[in-house]
Kinemage of the C-alpha trace (Angstrom):
@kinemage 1
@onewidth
@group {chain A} dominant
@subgroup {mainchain}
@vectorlist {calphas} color= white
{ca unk a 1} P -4.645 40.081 -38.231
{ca unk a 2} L -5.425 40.590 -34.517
{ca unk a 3} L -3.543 38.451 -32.001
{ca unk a 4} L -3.990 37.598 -28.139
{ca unk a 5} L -1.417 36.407 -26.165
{ca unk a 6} L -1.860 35.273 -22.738
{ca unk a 7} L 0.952 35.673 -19.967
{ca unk a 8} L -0.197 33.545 -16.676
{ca unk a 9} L -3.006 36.377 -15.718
{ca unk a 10} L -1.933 39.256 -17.745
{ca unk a 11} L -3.064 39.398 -21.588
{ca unk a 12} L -2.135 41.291 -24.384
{ca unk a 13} L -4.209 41.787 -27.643
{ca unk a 14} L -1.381 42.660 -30.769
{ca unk a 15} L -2.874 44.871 -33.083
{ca unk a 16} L -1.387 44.534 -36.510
{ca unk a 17} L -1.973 47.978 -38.562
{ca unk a 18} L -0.897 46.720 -42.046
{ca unk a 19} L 0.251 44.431 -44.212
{ca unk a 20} L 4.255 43.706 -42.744
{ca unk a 21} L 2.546 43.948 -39.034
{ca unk a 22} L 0.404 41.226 -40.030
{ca unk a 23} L 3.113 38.870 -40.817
{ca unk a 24} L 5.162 39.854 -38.266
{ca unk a 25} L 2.136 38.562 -35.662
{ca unk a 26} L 1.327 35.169 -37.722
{ca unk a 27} L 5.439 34.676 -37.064
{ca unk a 28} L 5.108 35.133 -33.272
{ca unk a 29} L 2.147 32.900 -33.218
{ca unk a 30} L 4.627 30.075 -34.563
{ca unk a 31} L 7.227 31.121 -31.965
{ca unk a 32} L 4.617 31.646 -28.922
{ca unk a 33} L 2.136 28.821 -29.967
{ca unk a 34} L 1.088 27.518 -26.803
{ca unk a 35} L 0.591 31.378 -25.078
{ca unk a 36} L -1.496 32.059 -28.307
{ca unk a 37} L -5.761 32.240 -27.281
{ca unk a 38} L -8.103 32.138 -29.392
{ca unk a 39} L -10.741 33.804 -27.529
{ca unk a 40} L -10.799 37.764 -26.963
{ca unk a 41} L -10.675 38.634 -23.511
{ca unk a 42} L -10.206 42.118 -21.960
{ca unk a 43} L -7.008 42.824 -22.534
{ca unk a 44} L -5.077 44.755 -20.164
{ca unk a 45} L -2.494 45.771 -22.576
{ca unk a 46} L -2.751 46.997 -26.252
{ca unk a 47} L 0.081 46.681 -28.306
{ca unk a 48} L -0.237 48.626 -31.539
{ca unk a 49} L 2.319 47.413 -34.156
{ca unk a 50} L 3.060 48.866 -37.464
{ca unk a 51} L 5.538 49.456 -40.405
{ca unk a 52} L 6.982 52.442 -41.351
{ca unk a 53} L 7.219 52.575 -44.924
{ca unk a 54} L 10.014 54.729 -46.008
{ca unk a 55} L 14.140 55.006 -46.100
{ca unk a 56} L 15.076 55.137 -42.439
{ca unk a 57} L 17.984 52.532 -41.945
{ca unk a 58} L 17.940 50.907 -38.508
{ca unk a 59} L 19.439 52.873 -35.995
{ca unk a 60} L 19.711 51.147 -32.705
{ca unk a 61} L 22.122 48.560 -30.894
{ca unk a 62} L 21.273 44.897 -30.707
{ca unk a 63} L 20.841 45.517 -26.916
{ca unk a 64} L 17.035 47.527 -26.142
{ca unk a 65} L 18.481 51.055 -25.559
{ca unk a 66} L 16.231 53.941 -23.644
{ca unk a 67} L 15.145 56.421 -25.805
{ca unk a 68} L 13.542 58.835 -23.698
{ca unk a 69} L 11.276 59.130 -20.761
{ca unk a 70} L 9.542 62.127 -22.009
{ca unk a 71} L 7.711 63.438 -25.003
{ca unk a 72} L 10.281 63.479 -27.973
{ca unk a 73} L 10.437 62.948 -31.728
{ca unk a 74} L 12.584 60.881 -33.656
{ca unk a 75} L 13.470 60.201 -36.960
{ca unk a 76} L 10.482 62.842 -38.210
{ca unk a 77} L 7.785 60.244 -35.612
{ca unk a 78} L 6.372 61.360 -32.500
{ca unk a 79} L 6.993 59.045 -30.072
{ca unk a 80} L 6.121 58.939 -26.348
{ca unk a 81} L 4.097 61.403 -24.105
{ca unk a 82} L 4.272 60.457 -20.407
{ca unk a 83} L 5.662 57.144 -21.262
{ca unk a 84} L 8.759 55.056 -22.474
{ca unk a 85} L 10.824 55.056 -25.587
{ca unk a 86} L 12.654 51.659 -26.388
{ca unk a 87} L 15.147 51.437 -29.471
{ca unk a 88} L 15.738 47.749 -30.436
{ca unk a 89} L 17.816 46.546 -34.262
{ca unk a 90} L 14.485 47.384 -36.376
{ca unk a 91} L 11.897 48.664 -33.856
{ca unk a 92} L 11.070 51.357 -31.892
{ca unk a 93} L 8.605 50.714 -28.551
{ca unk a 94} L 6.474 53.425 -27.395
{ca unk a 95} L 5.038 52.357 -23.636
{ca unk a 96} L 2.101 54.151 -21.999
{ca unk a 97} L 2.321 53.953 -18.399
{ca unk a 98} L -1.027 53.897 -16.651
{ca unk a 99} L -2.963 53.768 -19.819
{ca unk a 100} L -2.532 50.044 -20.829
{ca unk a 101} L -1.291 50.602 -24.456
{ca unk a 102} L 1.910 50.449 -26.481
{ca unk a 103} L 2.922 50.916 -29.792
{ca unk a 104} L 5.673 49.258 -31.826
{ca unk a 105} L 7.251 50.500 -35.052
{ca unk a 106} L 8.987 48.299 -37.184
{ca unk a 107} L 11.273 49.650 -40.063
{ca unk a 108} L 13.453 49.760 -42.370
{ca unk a 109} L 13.645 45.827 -43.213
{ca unk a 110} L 17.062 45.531 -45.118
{ca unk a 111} L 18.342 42.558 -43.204
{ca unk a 112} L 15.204 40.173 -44.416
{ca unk a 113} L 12.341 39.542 -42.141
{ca unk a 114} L 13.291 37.809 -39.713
{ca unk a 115} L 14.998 40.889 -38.554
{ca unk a 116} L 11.374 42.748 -38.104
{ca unk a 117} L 10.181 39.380 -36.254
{ca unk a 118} L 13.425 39.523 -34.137
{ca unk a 119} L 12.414 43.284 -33.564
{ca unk a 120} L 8.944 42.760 -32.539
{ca unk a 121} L 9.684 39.877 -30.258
{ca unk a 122} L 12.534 41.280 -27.873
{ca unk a 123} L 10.208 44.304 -28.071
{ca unk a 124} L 7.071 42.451 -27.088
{ca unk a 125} L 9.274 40.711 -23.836
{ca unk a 126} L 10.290 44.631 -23.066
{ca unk a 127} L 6.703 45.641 -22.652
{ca unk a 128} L 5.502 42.541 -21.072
{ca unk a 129} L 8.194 42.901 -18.337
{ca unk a 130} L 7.300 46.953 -18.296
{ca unk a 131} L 3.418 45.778 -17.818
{ca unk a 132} L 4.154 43.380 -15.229
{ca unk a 133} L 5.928 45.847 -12.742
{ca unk a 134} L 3.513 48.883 -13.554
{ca unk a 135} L 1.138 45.814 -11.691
{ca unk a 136} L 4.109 45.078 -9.354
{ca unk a 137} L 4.779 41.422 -10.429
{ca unk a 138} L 7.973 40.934 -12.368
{ca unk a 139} L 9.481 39.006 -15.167
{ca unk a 140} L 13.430 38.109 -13.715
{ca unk a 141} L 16.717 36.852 -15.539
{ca unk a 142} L 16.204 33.488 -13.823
{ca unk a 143} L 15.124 29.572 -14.225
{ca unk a 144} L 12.065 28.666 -12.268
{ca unk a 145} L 10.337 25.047 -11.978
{ca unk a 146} L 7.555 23.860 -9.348
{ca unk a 147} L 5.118 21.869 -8.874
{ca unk a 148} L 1.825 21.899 -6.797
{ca unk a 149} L 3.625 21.643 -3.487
{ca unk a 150} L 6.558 24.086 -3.843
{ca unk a 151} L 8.631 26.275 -6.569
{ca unk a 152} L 12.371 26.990 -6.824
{ca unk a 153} L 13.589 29.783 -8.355
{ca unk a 154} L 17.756 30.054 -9.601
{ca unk a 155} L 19.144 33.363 -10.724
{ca unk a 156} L 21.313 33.624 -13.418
{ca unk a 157} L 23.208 35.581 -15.808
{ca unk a 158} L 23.524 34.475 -19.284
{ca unk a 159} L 25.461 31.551 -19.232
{ca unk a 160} L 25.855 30.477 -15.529
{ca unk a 161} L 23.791 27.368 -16.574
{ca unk a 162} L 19.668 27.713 -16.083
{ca unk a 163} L 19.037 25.973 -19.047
{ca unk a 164} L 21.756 23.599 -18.004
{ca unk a 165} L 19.615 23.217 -14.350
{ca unk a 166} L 16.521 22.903 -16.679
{ca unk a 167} L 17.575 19.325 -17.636
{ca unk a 168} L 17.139 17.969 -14.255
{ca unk a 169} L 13.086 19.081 -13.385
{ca unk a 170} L 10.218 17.103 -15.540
{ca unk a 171} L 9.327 19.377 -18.339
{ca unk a 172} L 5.806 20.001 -16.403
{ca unk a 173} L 7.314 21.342 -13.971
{ca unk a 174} L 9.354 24.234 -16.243
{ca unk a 175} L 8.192 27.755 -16.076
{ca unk a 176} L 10.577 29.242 -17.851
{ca unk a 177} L 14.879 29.344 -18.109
{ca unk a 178} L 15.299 32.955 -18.842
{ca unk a 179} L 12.399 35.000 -17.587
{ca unk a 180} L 9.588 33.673 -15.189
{ca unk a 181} L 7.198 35.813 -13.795
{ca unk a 182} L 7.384 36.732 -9.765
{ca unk a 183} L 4.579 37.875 -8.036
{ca unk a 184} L 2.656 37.705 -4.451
{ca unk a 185} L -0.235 36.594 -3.496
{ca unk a 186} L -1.711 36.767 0.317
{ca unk a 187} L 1.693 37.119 1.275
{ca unk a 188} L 3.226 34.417 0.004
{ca unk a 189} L 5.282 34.638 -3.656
{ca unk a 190} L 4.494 32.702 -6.310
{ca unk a 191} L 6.745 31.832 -10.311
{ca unk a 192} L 4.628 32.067 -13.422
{ca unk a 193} L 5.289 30.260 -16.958
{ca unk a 194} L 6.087 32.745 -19.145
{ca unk a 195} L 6.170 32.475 -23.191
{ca unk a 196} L 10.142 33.843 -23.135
{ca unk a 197} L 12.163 31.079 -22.678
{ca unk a 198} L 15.725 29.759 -24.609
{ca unk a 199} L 15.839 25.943 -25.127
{ca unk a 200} L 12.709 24.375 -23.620
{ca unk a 201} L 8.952 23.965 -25.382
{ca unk a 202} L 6.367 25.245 -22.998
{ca unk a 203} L 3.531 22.390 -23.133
{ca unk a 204} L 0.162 23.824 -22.623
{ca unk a 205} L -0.887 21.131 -19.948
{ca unk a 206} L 1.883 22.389 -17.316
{ca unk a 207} L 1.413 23.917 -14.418
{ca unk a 208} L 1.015 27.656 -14.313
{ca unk a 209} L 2.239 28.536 -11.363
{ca unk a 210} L 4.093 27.338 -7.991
{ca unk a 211} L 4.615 29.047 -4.731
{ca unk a 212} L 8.750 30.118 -4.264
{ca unk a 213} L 10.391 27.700 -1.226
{ca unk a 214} L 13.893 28.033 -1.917
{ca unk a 215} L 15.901 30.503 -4.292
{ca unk a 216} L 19.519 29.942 -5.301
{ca unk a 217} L 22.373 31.763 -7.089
{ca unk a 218} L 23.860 29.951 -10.133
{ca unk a 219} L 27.955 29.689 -10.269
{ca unk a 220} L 30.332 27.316 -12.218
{ca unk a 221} L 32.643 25.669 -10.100
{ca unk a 222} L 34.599 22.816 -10.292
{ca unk a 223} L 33.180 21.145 -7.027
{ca unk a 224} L 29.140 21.105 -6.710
{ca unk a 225} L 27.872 22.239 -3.340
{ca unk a 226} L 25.606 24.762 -1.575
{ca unk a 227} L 25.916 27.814 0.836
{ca unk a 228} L 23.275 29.962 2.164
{ca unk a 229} L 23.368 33.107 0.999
{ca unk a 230} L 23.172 36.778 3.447
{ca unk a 231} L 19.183 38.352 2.944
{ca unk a 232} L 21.268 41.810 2.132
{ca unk a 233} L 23.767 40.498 -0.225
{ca unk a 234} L 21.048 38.441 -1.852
{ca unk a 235} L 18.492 41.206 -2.132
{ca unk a 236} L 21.695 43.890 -3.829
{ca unk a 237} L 22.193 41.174 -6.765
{ca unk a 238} L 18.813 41.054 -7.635
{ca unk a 239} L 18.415 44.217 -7.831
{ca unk a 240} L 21.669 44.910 -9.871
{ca unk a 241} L 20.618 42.701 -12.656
{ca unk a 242} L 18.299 40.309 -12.677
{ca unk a 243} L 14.741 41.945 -13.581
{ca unk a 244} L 14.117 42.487 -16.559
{ca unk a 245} L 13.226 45.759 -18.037
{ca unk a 246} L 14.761 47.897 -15.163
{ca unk a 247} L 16.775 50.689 -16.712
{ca unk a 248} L 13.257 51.299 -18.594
{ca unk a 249} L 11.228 51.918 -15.202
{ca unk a 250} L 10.451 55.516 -13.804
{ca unk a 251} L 11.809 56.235 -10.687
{ca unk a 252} L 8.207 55.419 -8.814
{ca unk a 253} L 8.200 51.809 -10.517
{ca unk a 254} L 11.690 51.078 -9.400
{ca unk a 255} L 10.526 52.183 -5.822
{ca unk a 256} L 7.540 49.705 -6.026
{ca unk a 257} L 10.438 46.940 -7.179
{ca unk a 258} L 12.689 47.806 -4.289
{ca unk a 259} L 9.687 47.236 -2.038
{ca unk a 260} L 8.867 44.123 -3.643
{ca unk a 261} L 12.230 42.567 -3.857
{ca unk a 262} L 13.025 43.393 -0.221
{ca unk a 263} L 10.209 41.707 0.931
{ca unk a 264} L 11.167 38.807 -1.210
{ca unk a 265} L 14.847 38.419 0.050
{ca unk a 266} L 13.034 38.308 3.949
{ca unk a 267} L 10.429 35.770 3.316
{ca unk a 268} L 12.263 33.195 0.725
{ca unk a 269} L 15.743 31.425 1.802
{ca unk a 270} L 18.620 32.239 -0.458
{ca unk a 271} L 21.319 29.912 -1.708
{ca unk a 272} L 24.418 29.895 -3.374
{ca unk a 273} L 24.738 26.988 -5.566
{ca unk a 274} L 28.235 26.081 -7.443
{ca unk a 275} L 28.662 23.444 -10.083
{ca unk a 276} L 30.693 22.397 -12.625
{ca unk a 277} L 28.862 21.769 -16.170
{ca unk a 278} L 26.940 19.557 -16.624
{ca unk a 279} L 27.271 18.992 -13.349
{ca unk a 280} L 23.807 16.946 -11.992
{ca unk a 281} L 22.636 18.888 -9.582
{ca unk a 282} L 19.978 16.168 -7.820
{ca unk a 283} L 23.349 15.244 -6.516
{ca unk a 284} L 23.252 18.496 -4.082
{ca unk a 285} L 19.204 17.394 -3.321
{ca unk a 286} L 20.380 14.013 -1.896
{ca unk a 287} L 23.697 15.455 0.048
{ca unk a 288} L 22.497 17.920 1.233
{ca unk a 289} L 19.465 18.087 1.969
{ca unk a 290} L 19.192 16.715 5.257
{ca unk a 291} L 20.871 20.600 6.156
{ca unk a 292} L 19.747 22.885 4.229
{ca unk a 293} L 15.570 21.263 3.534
{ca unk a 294} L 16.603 20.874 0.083
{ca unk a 295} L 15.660 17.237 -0.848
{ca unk a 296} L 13.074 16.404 -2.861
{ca unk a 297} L 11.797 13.819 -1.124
{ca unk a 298} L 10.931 16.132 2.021
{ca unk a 299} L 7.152 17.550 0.408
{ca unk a 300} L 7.693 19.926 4.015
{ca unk a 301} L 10.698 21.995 1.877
């Protein structure tokens, strides 16, 4: 069983090489139903999944760990030549830069099989966020919503509250509360729906995409308000931990990100935005957006 998976403009076709692959793909069609297509395009990316079928016990953290860089072998398998080496629980990511293909091992299934399907998926999210930036677009630890006029994008850490923020934008508008997709187009940059995403059900008749207005740093506080946040200071956070798939990246690729990002902390307004949880934030849109261009009833924002 073959499967294509569609993320905004970049597609993957899974290959599944035997039987355990095979359910491992009809799982992640029931998690990913909606970026599921029926219809094979050309893929850009091949990912090549299969099961190793013999004693090796998993061996890696439940945090993706680099491997190697490099050609190397491990565990007996040859894994990566000119390319990328991801350890994950039960899996074992082999990216090829430049050459549009991966390959994913499973193994050693002694924790029951949701363990390989847990495997393949952070896995899958590892080489979709390595694919995006070889194409310098980006999949970021943030919460992003929009809608045909504008986009706003909040950065986060795991739990300074984007899925909280996600409960106050009309589920058409939701791209994603843990990894939307950045990218630019004719100078302007633009948030993608993405199939990675904690608490909220994609719908297949939202929007896509919506060009970035306004950006904003998530904080618990125990008052809610907003303060504009310094280009510099702005563009250092990003880069120190929210996009995804960094540490992975050759040093050329994190170049190309620096570029990117820079770019981005010039041409979109930052924001610092504190709250206390559940705190409703349409408060700060009413308050305060006379100042800052924040309200949503201003379509100029």
């Amino acid at each position: 069983m073959n499967g294509e998976i569609c993320c905004h403009h970049l597609q993957a076709r899974l290959e599944a090489c035997d039987d355990v692959a095979e359910m491992v793909v009809r799982r992640l069609k029931v998690l990913l139903p909606v970026f599921f297509v029926e219809d094979e395009r050309n893929a850009s990316l091949v990912l090549e999944i299969s099961f190793l079928k013999n004693d090796l016990k998993p061996a890696f953290p439940i945090e993706p760990v680099l491997i190697s860089h490099s050609h190397m072998s491990w565990g007996g398998m040859k894994t990566v030549s000119n390319g990328t080496a991801i350890g994950f629980l039960n899996g074992l990511l082999s990216f090829y830069w430049g050459e549009g293909k991966a390959k994913l091992v499973l193994f050693a299934d002694r924790e029951g099989n949701n363990f390989l399907t847990g495997s393949a998926h952070r896995l899958l999210f590892v080489s979709f966020a390595l694919w995006a930036a070889e194409h310098n677009e980006y999949l970021v630890h943030g919460a992003a919503f929009g809608n045909k006029k504008r986009g706003f994008l909040f950065w986060g850490s795991s739990g300074a509250g984007k899925s909280t923020i996600s409960a106050f934008f009309p589920p058409d508008e939701f791209f994603s509360d843990e990894a939307p997709l950045l990218y630019r187009k004719n100078g302007s940059f633009y948030c993608a729906r993405t199939p990675f995403n904690q608490t909220v059900t994609i719908d297949s008749s939202s929007l896509a995409s919506s060009r970035i207005k306004r950006c904003f740093f998530l904080h618990k506080h125990d008052k809610l308000f907003i303060t504009q946040r310094d280009r510099r200071t702005a563009l250092a956070e990003i880069m120190k931990g929210h996009i995804h798939g960094f540490p992975f990246m050759p040093r050329e690729v994190k170049k190309k990100a620096f570029d990117f990002f820079l770019d981005f902390s010039y041409a979109v307004p930052a924001f610092d935005l504190y709250f206390p949880p559940p705190g409703d934030i349409s408060i700060v849109w009413k308050k305060e957006g006379a100042n800052n261009g924040l309200s949503k009833k201003n379509s100029n924002s």
